[in-house]
KOLDORO-343383 format. One record per residue (C-alpha): residue number from 1; residue in one letter; x, y, z. Coordinates in steps of 0.1 Angstrom, whole numbers, plus 5000, padded with zeros to 4 digits. Last residue first. Layout:
N
{seq=NUM type=A c1=X c2=Y c3=Z} $
...
***
This chain:
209
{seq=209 type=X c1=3536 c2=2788 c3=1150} $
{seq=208 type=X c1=3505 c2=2806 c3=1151} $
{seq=207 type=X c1=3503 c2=2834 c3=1180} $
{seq=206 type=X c1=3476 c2=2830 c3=1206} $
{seq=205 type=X c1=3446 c2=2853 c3=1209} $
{seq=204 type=X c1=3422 c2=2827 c3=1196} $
{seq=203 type=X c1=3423 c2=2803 c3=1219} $
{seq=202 type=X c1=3422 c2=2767 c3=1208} $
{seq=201 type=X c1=3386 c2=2748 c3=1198} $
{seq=200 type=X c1=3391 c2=2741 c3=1162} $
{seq=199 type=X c1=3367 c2=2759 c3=1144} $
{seq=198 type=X c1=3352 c2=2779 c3=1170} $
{seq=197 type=X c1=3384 c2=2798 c3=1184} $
{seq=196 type=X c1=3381 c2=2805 c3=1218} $
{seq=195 type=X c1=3392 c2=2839 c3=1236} $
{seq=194 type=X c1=3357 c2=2844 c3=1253} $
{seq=193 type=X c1=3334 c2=2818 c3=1253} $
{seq=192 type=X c1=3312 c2=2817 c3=1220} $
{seq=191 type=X c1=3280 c2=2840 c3=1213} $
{seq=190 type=X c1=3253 c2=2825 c3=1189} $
{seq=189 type=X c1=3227 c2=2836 c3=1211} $
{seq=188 type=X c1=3209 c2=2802 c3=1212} $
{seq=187 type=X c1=3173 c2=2813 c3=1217} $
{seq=186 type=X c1=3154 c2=2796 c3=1242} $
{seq=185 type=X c1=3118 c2=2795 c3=1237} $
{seq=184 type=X c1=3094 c2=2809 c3=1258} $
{seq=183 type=X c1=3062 c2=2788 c3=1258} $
{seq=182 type=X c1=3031 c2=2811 c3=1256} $
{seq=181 type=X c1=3002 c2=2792 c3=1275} $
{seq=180 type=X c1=2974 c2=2784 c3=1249} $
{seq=179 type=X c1=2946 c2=2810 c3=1243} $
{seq=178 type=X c1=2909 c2=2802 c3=1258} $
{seq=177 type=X c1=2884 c2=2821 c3=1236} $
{seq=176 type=X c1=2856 c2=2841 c3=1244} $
{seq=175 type=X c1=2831 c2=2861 c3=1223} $
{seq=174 type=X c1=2838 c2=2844 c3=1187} $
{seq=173 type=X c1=2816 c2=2854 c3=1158} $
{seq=172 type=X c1=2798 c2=2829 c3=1140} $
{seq=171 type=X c1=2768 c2=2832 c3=1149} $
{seq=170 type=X c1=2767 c2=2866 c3=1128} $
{seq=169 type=X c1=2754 c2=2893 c3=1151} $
{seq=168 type=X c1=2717 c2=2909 c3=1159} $
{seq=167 type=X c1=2708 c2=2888 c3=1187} $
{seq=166 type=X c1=2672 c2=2883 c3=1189} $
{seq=165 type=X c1=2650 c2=2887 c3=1220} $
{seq=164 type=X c1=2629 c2=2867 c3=1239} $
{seq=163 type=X c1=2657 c2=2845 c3=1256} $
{seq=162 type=X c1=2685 c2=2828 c3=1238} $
{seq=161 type=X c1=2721 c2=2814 c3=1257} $
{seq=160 type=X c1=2749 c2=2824 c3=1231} $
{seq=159 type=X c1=2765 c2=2796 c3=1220} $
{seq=158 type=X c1=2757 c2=2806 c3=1184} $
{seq=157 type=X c1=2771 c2=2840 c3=1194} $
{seq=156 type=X c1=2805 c2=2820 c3=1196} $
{seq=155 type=X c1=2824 c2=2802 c3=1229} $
{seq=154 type=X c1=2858 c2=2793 c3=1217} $
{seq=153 type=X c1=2882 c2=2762 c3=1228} $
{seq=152 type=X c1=2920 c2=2762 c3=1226} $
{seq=151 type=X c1=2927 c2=2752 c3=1262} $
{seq=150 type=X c1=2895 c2=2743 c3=1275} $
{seq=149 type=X c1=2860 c2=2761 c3=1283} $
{seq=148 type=X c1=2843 c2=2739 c3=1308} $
{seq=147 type=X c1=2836 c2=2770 c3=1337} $
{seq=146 type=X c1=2829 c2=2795 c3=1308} $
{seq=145 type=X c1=2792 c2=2803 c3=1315} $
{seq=144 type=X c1=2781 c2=2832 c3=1299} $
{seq=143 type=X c1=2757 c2=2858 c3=1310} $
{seq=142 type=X c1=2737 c2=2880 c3=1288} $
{seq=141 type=X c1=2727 c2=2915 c3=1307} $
{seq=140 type=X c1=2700 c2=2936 c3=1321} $
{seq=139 type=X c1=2678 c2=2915 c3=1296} $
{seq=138 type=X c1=2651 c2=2931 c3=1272} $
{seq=137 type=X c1=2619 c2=2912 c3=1273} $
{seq=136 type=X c1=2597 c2=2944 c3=1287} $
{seq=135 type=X c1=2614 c2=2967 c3=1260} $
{seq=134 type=X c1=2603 c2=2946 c3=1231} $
{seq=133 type=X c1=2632 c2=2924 c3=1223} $
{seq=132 type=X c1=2662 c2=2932 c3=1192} $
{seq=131 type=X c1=2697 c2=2925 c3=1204} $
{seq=130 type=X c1=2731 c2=2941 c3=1201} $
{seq=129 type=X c1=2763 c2=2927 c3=1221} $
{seq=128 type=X c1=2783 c2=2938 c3=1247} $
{seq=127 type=X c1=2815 c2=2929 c3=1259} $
{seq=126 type=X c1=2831 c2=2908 c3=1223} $
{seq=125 type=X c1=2866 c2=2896 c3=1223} $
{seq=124 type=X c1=2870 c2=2878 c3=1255} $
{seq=123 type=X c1=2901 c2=2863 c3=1260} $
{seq=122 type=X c1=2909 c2=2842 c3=1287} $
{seq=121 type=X c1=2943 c2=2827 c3=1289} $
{seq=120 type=X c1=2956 c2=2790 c3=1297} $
{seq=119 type=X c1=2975 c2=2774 c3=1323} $
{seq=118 type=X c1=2958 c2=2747 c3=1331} $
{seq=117 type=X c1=2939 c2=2763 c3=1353} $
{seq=116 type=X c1=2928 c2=2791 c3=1326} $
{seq=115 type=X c1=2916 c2=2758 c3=1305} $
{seq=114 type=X c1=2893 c2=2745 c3=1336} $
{seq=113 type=X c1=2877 c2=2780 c3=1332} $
{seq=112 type=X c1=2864 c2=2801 c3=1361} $
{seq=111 type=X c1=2827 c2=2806 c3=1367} $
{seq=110 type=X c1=2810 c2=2838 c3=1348} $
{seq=109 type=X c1=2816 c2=2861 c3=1317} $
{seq=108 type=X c1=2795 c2=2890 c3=1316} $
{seq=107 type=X c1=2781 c2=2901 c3=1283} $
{seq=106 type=X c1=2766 c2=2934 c3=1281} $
{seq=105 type=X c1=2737 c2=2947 c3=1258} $
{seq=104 type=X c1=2734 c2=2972 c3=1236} $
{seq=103 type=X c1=2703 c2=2977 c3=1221} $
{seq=102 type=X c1=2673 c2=2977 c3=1188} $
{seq=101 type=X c1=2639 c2=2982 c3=1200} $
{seq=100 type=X c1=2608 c2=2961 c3=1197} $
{seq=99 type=X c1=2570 c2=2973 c3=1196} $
{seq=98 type=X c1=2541 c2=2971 c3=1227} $
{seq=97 type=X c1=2562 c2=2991 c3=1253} $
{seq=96 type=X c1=2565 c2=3023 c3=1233} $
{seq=95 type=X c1=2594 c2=3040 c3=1244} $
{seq=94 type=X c1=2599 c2=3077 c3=1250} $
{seq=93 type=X c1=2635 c2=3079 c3=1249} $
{seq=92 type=X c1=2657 c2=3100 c3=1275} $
{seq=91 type=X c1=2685 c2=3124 c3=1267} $
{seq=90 type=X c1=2714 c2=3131 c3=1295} $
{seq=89 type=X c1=2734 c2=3162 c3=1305} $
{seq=88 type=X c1=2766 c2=3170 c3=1324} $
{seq=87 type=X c1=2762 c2=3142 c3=1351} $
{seq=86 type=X c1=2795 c2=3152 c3=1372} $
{seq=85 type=X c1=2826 c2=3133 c3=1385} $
{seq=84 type=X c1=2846 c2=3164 c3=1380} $
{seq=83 type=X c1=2872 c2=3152 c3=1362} $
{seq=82 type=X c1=2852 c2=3123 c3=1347} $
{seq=81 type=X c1=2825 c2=3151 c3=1333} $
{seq=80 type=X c1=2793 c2=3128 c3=1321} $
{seq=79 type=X c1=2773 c2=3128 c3=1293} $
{seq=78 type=X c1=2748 c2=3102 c3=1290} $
{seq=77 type=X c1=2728 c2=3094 c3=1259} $
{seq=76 type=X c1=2698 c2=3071 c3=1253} $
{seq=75 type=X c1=2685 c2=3061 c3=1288} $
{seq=74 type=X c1=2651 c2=3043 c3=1281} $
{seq=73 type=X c1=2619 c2=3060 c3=1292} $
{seq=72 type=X c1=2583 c2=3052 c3=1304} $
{seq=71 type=X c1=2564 c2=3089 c3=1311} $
{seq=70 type=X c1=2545 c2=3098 c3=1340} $
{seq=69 type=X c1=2528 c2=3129 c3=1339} $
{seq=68 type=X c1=2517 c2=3165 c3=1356} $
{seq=67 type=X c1=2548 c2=3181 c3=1358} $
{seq=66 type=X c1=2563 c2=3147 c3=1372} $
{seq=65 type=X c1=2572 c2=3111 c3=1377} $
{seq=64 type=X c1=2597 c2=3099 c3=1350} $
{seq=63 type=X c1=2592 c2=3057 c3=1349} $
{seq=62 type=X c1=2625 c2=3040 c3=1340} $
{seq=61 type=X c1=2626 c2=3007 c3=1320} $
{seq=60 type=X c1=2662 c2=2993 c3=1322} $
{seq=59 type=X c1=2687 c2=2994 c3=1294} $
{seq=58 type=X c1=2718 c2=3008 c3=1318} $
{seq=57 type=X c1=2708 c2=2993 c3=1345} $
{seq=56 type=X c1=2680 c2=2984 c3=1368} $
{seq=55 type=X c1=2694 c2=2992 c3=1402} $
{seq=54 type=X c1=2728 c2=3011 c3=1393} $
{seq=53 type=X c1=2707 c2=3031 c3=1371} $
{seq=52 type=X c1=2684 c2=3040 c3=1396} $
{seq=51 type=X c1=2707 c2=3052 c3=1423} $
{seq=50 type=X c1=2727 c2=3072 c3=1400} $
{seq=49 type=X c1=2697 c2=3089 c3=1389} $
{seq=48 type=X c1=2687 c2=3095 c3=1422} $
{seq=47 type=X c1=2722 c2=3110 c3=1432} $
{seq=46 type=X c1=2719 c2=3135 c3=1398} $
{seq=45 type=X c1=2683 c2=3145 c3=1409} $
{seq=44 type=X c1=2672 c2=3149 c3=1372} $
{seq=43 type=X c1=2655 c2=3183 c3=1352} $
{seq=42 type=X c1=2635 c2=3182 c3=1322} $
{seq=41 type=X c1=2633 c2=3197 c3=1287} $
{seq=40 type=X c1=2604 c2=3179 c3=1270} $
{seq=39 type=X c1=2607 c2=3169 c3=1227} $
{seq=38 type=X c1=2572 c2=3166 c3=1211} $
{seq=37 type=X c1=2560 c2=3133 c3=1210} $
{seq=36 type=X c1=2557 c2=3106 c3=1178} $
{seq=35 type=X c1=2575 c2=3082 c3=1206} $
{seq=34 type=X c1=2604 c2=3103 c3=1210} $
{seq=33 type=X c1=2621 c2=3126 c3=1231} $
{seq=32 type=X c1=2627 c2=3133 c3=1268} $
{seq=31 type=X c1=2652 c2=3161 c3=1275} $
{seq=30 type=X c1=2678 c2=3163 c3=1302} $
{seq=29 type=X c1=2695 c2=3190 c3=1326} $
{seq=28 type=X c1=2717 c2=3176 c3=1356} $
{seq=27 type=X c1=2708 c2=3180 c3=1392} $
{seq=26 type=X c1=2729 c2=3184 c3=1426} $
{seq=25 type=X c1=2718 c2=3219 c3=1431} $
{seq=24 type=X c1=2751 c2=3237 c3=1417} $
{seq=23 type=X c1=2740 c2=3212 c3=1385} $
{seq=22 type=X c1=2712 c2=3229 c3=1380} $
{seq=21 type=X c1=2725 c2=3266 c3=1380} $
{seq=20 type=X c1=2753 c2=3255 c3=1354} $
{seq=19 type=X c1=2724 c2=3249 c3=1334} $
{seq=18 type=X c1=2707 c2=3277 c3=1343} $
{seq=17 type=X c1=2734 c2=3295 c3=1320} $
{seq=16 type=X c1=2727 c2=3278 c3=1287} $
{seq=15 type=X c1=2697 c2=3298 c3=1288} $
{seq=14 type=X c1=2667 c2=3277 c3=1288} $
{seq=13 type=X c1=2648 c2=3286 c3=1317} $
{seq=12 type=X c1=2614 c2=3264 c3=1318} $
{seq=11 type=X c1=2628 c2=3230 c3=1322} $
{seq=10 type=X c1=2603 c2=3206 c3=1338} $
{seq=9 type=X c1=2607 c2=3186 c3=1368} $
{seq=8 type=X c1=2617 c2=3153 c3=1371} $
{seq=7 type=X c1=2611 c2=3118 c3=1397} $
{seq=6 type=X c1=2626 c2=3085 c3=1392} $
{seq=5 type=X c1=2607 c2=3055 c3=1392} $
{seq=4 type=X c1=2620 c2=3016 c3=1384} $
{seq=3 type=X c1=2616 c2=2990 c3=1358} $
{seq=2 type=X c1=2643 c2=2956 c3=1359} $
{seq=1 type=X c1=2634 c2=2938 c3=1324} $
***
């Protein structure tokens, strides 16, 4: 499990206005919880944070420098502002590294199938999945190998490569799956040549005799 440092400073102000004060400064507000600990209103250098995350991910081990402590945290909540490409406010979990934790973690999907070669399509049904490790044991992600998946073969949890963690899913439940090509058939319209009569073949516009 990837660890990094990221520095804070505590929240004294409050008011929902110094908020907006923060993130004029290129900061966002947060609050570190957890762990049997009273709840700590900090403040996050948005650009370091991005930095961070982007190094150890999304379940990684960070270490908050500052006011006086350091404190190992898991990102719990992010909110973000996509129109304004701003960190609006995040929460932070204390976490004890000697007992497990229940996460999310990503499946990535590597190597090109022989059965998408041939013609075939890759589905994956399942991008994360939830394990149980003790924070140090958690991966940044699961990585599957589909290079020999065939037309019409499946990769399940059971095939699911294990670490020191537990996956908290049925084995039976498909991640990947290679789909056959879709044949187009070609449907006979049922439309004859203009001015013919079906049943016997002579035009249709002309006059019985």
């Amino acid at each position: 499990m990837a660890q990094a440092m990221l520095k804070m400073e505590e929240r004294t102000n409050l008011k929902h206005s110094q908020n907006r004060v923060i993130r004029e400064k290129g900061s966002f507000p947060a609050v570190i919880y957890g762990n049997k600990q009273a709840s700590k209103p900090v403040a996050i250098d948005s650009s370091e944070f991005i930095k961070v995350i982007r190094e150890v991910g999304r379940n990684g081990i960070l270490t908050l420098t500052g006011a006086g402590e350091n404190v190992q945290v898991m990102l719990h909540d992010l909110q973000t502002d996509p129109l304004k490409n701003e960190i609006i406010h995040a929460d932070f979990y204390i976490v004890d590294m000697s007992s497990e934790v229940e996460v999310n973690v990503n499946i990535h999907l590597t190597g090109e199938a022989i059965g998408v070669k041939s013609g075939g399509v890759l589905q994956q049904s399942m991008h994360e999945i939830s394990v149980t490790a003790l924070p140090s044991n958690i991966p940044a992600s699961i990585d599957v190998d589909v290079t020999s998946l065939d037309v019409n073969e499946t990769v399940y949890v059971k095939d699911l490569p294990t670490g020191n963690y537990t996956i908290n899913h049925e084995e039976s439940q498909v991640i990947a799956s290679i789909l056959p090509p879709k044949v187009e058939e070609e449907l006979d319209s049922g439309e004859t040549q203009d001015g013919v009569d079906e049943t016997n073949g002579t035009e249709g516009d002309e006059e019985e005799k």
